[in-house]
Each structure stands twice: as structure tokens, then as C-alpha cells.
C-alpha positions in Angstrom: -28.5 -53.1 30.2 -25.1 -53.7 29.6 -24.7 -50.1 28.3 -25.8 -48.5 31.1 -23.5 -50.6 33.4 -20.7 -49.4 31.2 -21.6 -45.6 31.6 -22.2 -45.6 35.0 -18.6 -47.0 35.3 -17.3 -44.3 33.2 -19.3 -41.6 35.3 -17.7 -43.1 38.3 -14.7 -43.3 37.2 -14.8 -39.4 35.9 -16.2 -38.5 39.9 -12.8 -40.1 41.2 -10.5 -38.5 39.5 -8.7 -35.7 40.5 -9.2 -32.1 38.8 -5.7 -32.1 38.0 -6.5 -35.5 36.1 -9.7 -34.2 34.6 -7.8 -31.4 33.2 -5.2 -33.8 31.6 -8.1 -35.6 29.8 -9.6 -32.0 28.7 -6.0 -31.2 27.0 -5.5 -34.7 25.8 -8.7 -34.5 24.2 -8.6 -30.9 23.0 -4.7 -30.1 22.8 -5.3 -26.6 21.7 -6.9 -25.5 24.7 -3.2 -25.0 26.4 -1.7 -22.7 23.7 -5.1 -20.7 23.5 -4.9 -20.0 27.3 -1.2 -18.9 27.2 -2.1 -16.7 23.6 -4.9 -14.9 26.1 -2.4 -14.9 29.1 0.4 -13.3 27.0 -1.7 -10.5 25.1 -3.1 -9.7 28.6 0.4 -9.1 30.1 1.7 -7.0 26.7 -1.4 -4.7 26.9 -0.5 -4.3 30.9 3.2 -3.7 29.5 2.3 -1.4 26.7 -0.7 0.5 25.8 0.3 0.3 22.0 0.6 -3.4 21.8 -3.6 -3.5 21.6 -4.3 -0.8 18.9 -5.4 -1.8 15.8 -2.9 -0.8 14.1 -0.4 -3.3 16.0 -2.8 -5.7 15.6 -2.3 -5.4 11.6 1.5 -5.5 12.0 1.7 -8.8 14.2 -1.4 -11.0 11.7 1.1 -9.8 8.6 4.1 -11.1 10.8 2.0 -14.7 11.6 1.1 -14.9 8.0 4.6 -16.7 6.7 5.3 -18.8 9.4 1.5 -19.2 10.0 1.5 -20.7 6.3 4.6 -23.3 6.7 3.4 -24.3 9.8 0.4 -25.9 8.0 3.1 -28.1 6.1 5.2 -28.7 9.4 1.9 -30.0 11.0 0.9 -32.7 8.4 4.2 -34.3 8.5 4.7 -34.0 12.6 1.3 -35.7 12.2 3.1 -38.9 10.7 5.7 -39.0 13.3 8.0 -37.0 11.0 9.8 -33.7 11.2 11.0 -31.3 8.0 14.1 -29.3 8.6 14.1 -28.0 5.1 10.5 -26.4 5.1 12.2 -22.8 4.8 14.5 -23.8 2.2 12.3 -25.2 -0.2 10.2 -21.8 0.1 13.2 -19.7 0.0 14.2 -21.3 -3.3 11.0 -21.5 -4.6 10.1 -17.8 -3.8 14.0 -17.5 -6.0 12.5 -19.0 -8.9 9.1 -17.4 -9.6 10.7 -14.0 -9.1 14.2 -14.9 -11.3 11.8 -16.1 -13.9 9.1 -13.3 -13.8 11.4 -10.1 -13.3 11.7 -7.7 -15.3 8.9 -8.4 -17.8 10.6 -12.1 -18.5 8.1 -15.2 -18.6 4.7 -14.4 -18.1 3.7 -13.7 -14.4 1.2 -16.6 -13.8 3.6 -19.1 -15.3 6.8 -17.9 -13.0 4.3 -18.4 -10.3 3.2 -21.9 -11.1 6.6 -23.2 -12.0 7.9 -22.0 -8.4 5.3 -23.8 -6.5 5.6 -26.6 -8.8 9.4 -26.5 -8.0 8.3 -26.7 -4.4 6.1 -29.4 -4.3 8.9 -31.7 -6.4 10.9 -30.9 -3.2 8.4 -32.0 -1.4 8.0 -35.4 -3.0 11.5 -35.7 -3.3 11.7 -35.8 1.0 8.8 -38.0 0.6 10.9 -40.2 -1.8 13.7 -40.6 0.3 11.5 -41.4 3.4 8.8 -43.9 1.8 11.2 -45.0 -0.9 14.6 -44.9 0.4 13.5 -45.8 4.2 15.9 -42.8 5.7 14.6 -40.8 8.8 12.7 -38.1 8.5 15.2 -36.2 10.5 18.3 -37.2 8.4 16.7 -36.6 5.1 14.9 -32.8 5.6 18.4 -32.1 7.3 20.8 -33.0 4.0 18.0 -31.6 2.1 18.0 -28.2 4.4 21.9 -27.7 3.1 20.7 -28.9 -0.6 18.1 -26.9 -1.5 19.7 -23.3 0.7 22.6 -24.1 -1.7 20.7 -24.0 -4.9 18.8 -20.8 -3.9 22.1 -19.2 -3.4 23.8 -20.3 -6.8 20.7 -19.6 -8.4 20.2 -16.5 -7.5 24.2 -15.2 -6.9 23.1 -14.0 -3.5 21.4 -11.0 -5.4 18.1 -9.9 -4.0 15.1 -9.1 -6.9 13.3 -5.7 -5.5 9.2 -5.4 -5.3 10.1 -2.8 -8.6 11.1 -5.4 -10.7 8.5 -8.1 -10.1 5.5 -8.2 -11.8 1.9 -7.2 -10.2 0.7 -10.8 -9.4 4.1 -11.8 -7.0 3.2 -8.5 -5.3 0.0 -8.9 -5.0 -0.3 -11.0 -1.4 1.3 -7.7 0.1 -1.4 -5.7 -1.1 -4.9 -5.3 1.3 -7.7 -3.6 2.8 -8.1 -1.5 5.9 -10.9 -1.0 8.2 -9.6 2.2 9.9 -6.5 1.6 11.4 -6.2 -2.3 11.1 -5.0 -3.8 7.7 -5.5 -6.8 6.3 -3.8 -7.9 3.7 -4.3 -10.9 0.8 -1.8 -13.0 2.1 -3.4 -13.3 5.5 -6.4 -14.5 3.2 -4.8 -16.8 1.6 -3.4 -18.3 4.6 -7.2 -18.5 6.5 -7.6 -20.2 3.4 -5.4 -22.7 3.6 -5.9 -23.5 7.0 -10.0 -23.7 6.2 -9.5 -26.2 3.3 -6.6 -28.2 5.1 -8.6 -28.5 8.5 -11.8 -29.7 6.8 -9.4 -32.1 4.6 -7.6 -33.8 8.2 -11.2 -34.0 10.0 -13.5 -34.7 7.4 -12.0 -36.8 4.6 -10.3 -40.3 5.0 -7.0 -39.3 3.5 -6.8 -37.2 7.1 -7.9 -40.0 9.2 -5.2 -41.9 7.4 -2.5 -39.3 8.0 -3.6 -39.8 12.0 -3.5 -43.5 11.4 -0.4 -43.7 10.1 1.3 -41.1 12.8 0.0 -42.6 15.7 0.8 -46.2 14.6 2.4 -46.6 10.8 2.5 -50.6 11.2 -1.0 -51.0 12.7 -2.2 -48.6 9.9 -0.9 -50.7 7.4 -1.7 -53.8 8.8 -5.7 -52.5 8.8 -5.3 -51.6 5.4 -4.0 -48.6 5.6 -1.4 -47.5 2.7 1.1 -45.9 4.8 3.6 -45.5 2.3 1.6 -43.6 -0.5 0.0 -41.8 2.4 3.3 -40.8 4.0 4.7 -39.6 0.2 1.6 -37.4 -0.2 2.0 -35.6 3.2 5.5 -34.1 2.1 4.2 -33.4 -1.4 1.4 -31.5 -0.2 3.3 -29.7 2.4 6.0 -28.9 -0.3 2.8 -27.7 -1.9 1.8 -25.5 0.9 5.5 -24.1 1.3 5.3 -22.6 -2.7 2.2 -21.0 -1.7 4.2 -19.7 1.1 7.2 -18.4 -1.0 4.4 -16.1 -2.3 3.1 -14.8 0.1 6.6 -13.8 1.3 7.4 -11.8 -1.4 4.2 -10.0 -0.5 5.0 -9.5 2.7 8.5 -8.8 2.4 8.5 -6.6 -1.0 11.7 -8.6 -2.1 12.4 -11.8 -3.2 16.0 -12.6 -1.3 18.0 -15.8 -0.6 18.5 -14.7 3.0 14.8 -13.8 4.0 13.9 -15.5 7.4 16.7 -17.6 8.5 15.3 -19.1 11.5 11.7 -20.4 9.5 12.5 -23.7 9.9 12.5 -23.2 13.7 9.6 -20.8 13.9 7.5 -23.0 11.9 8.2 -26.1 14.3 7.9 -24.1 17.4 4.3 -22.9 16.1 3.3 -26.5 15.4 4.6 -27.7 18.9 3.7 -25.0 20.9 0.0 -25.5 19.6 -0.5 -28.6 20.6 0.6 -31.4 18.2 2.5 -34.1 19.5 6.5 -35.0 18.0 5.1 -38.7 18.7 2.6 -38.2 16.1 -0.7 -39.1 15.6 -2.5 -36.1 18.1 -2.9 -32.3 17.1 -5.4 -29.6 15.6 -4.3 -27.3 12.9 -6.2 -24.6 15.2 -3.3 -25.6 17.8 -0.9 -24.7 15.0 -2.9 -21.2 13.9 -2.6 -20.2 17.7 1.1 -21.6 18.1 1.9 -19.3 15.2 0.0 -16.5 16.7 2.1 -17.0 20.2 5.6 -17.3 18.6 4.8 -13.8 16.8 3.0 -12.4 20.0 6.1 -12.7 22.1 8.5 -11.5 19.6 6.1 -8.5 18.4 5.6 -7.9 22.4 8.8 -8.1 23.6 10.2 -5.7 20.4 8.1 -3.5 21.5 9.2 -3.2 25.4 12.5 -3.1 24.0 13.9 -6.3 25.1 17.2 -7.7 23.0 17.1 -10.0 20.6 18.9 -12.7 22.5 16.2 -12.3 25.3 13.5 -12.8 22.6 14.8 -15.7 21.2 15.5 -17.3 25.1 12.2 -16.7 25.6 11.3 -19.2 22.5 12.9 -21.9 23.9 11.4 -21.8 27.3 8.2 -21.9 25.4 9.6 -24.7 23.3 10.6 -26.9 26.1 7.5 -26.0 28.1 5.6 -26.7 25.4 7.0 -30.2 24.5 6.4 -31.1 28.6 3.0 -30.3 28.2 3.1 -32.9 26.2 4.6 -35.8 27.4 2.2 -35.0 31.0 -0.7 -35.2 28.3 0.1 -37.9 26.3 0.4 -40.5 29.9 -3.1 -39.9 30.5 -4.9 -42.6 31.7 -8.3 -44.3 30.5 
């Protein structure tokens, strides 16, 4: 009896509410929807703009463009899950991507082990921002911002500033730039790799209790802990596992970009946060999909690949990020005061 009191309240409750209000609930329930309608708004007004921007062949261009910062973005999320932030995301893959090709080049160390040493290098980073959180007690913030100028460093005296050609790597670095067509679109292994990871890291956040402690933890880390929740171990996992994710991405990047250089995409650290916050996931932690993400991704590399292609400047592009930035972050905050 008591049951169906309590969901005829609800219903009532749901009948006076505004549809403004219902729509808030919708998005706090299901932040992705937001990003998924602007993705549809913005490839409608491209293809209006430019007949090219729909072919398949542009199509090909712009998934290989997502499939870097598509890739960090996966890392980015699981820590702005706990509340956190990493700053140094594009480092540690810049300077991991350094290391697996340094080592490999030129018929040096055998391929597979270059590789496996560079993404080990990159989930040590990890762990080490995880030490210096957990361990240390420092701010997310403050450490992935000293270790941002740390581990650019390093790359650069590793490497001299010299840039190692496609010509001198070995098959398996090159390998994620290689792919398959169906007529004019092209796919290529890196893109697989990264619907990979997002498959195996989704089902991991929704379906295993080492996600639904990463929630805990971001949407309250002393409640967590005081259910029973270790916070701290959990915390220290998420970077090492996103510094995990980021080696993977240091290979795919050489794929992509045919080179492995200490100055390939300066602004990743921004494009990987503005893909995570764009999608959906909240700064506050606890709230966000990693489909939010995939489709944040997929807008920041829509609007650049569109406006390129209309011409528009550089500066115009990147003003056009940070509308979508703070646009995106007001969403939020209107979701997040939702009422019961």
C-alpha cells in the first residue's frame, strides 16, 4: 500500500513540474543527451555551410583527428570522476611516445619491448600523480600542474628537441596509422583501438565495483570511505590507469602523426578536458558517461575540422572552444541544482 502512495506522489509530483524542469531531470539523469544534441546541431550547420564537410572522405579525416584526444579523454574522465583534474595528461604521452620510439629506432631494442617500456613509463607517471595526491595529500590541480612542466622537460632533454621520422621506426609504432577503407571513408587501427578502450573502460565504470567506487569516491570521498569505501587505493588506481591509457595514446599518435616529436599537440591537455566537460561529466565529480566524453571529443574535432574548412582563423577557432567550454560548464551547474 505504502508503495503505491509513494508512486503516486512521485507521478504527481513529475505532472507539476515544469517542462523546463523535466528537461533538467532528463539531463541530470542522462548528461550526454546535451553534447549529442549540439554534435547533431553542429554537423547540420557544417553540411549547410559546406557540401564537403559530409563526404566520406571528411568523415575519415575528422574520426582520425578525434582518435588522440578521443583516447586521453578516457584518462581525463576517470580522474574528473574523483573530483580531480590532470594538467599533465599530454605530457606524460608526449614523453612516453619519446621513449618507445628513442628506444625502437633504427633497428635498436626490439619493437614490442620499446613499446611496453613506453607505456610502462606512462603508467609510473601516472601513479606518481596518484602518489602525490593519495600519499602526499597535494591538490590534484597543484600536482598534474608541476608535473605538466616535469615530465614536458624530460621529453625535451631526452629527446634534444629532435623529431624521430615514420622511416626510422619500426613496423609495430606505425602500425595504428595503418587502416582499411570502405570506398572513400578510412578507418584506421588507431580508431580501433580507441573504440576499444572506451568499450572495456565503459563496461569497467558501469558494471564492476571498482567503477561504482570511482563514482563513490568523486561524488563524496569521506562518505565513501566512511561506508567502506577505500578511497585512497581507489583514488591511486584512477591516475595509474589513466597514465595507462595515455601510453596507449602515445601510440596511437605516432600512428597518426607518422613522427614521434616532443612538440606534437601542444594544446592536448586542453582538448582532452574540453572533450570530457563538454560531454557531460561534472568538475564536481561523481556524474558523467564516458559516451558524454566520446561525443565531447567528437564536438571539439567537429568545430575545428568545420570551421578549417569554411576558412575561419585559428584564433576564431579556438574562441569558439571556449564559448563551448564555458557553455558547457553552465550546463552544468543548472543541472547539477536539480531538485528531487
Amino acid at each position: 500500500m505504502s508503495a503505491d502512495v509513494s508512486s503516486a506522489a512521485a507521478e504527481f509530483a513529475r505532472r507539476q513540474q515544469s517542462p523546463v524542469q523535466r528537461l533538467q531531470h532528463q539531463l541530470h539523469g542522462k548528461p550526454w543527451l546535451s553534447p549529442l544534441f549540439l554534435l547533431l546541431v553542429a554537423f547540420i550547420a557544417f553540411f549547410i555551410s559546406t557540401p564537403t564537410f559530409l563526404t566520406a572522405n571528411s568523415m575519415g579525416i575528422l574520426l582520425q583527428q578525434t582518435a588522440v584526444v578521443a583516447a586521453l579523454a578516457v584518462g581525463q574522465t576517470l580522474v574528473i570522476l574523483t573530483a580531480g583534474i590532470d594538467l599533465s595528461c599530454g605530457a606524460i604521452m608526449v614523453l612516453s611516445m619519446m621513449v618507445m620510439a628513442s628506444l625502437s629506432k633504427d633497428d635498436g631494442m626490439p619493437s614490442l619491448i620499446g613499446l611496453l617500456l613506453g607505456v610502462l613509463l606512462a603508467t609510473g607517471a601516472g601513479l606518481l600523480n596518484g602518489f602525490l595526491v593519495t600519499r602526499i595529500n597535494l591538490p590534484p590541480f597543484i600536482v598534474t600542474l608541476g608535473t605538466l612542466s616535469i615530465f614536458t622537460a624530460i621529453a625535451l632533454l631526452y629527446s634534444g628537441g629532435s623529431s624521430i621520422q615514420a622511416d626510422r621506426l619500426p613496423d609495430l609504432l606505425n602500425f595504428l596509422g595503418k587502416g582499411f577503407g570502405i570506398g572513400q571513408f578510412r578507418l584506421t587501427w588507431g580508431i580501433v583501438v580507441v573504440i576499444l578502450i572506451y568499450a572495456v573502460m565503459a563496461y569497467v565504470l558501469s558494471q564492476t565495483a571498482w567503477g561504482r567506487y570511482v563514482y563513490a569516491v568523486g561524488d563524496d570521498a569521506e562518505s565513501a570511505r566512511l561506508s567502506g569505501v577505500p578511497s585512497k587505493r581507489i583514488l591511486l588506481a584512477v591516475y595509474t590507469v589513466a597514465g595507462l591509457i595515455y601510453g596507449i595514446a602515445a601510440w596511437i599518435l605516432i600512428g597518426r602523426a607518422g613522427a614521434a616529436t616532443p612538440n606534437a599537440i601542444p594544446d592536448a591537455n586542453l582538448a582532452s578536458i574540453t572533450a570530457v566537460v563538454i560531454g557531460g561529466t561534472s568538475l564536481f565529480g561523481g556524474r558523467g558517461r564516458l559516451i558524454g566524453t566520446l561525443i565531447g571529443a567528437l564536438i571539439v574535432q567537429t568545430f575545428a575540422f568545420g570551421l578549417s574548412q569554411l576558412g575561419v582563423d585559428q584564433q576564431w577557432r579556438v574562441l569558439a572552444t571556449g564559448i563551448l567550454v564555458i557553455v558547457a560548464v553552465a550546463i552544468d551547474q543548472w543541472i547539477r541544482k536539480v531538485k528531487s
